[in-house]
N, C-alpha and C positions, 0 to 999 in steps of 0.2 A: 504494500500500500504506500504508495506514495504521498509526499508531504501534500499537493495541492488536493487530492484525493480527501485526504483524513481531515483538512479544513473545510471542505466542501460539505463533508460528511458534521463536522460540528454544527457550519452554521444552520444546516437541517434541520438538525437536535435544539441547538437554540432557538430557530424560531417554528419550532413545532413546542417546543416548552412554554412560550412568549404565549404563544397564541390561546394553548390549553388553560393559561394563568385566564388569560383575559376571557375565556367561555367559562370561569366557574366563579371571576369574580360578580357576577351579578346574583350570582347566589349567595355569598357571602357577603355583600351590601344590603342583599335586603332582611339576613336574618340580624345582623347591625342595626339596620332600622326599626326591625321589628323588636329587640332590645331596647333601644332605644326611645321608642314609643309605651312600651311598656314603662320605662325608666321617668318619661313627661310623669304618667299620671299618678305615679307615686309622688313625685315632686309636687304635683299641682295639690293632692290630700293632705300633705302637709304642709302645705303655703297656708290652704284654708283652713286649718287649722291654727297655724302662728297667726294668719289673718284674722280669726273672728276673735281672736286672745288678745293681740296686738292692737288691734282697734277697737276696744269693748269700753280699756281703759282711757282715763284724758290726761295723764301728765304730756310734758315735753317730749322727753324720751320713747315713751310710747307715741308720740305725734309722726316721729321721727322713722319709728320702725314701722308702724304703719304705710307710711309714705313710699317705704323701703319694700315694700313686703308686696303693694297693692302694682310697685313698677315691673317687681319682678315675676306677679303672677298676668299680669298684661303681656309681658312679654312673650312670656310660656306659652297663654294662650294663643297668642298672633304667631308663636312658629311653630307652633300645631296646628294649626292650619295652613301653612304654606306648606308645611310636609301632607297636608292630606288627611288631618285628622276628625276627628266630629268636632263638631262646631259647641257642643253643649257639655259643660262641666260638672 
């Protein structure tokens, strides 16, 4: 077997390896997403939870986390649904 042979023969191998990565990454993306979806709504149960605690009360501090708590359940919510989630919490 000659040297241009046994290159010829690699680059084959590499881009048969390339290609199989890329036909099983979408499988692996979407059980990612689906983790991760899964992952929003545990987040979101306990936001609403430090949410109705956090803003029950009326000091300062509690003004503060409230404020804190109610940016970061908007958010959550606005990027579950750009990924495609239900709309209803």
């Amino acid at each position: 077997m000659s040297f241009p042979h046994r290159q010829e023969l690699l680059d084959y191998q590499m881009n048969d390896s390339n290609f199989q990565a890329m036909i099983s990454m979408a499988r692996a993306l979407k059980r990612k997403l689906r983790v991760a979806m899964a992952g929003v709504d545990d987040a979101l149960a306990k936001l609403e939870l430090i949410r109705s605690e956090a803003c029950l009360i009326g000091n300062v501090f509690d003004f503060k986390a409230c404020f804190w708590v109610n940016k970061e359940y908007s958010t959550i919510t606005s990027g579950r649904k750009c990924l495609g989630g239900s709309d209803t919490v």
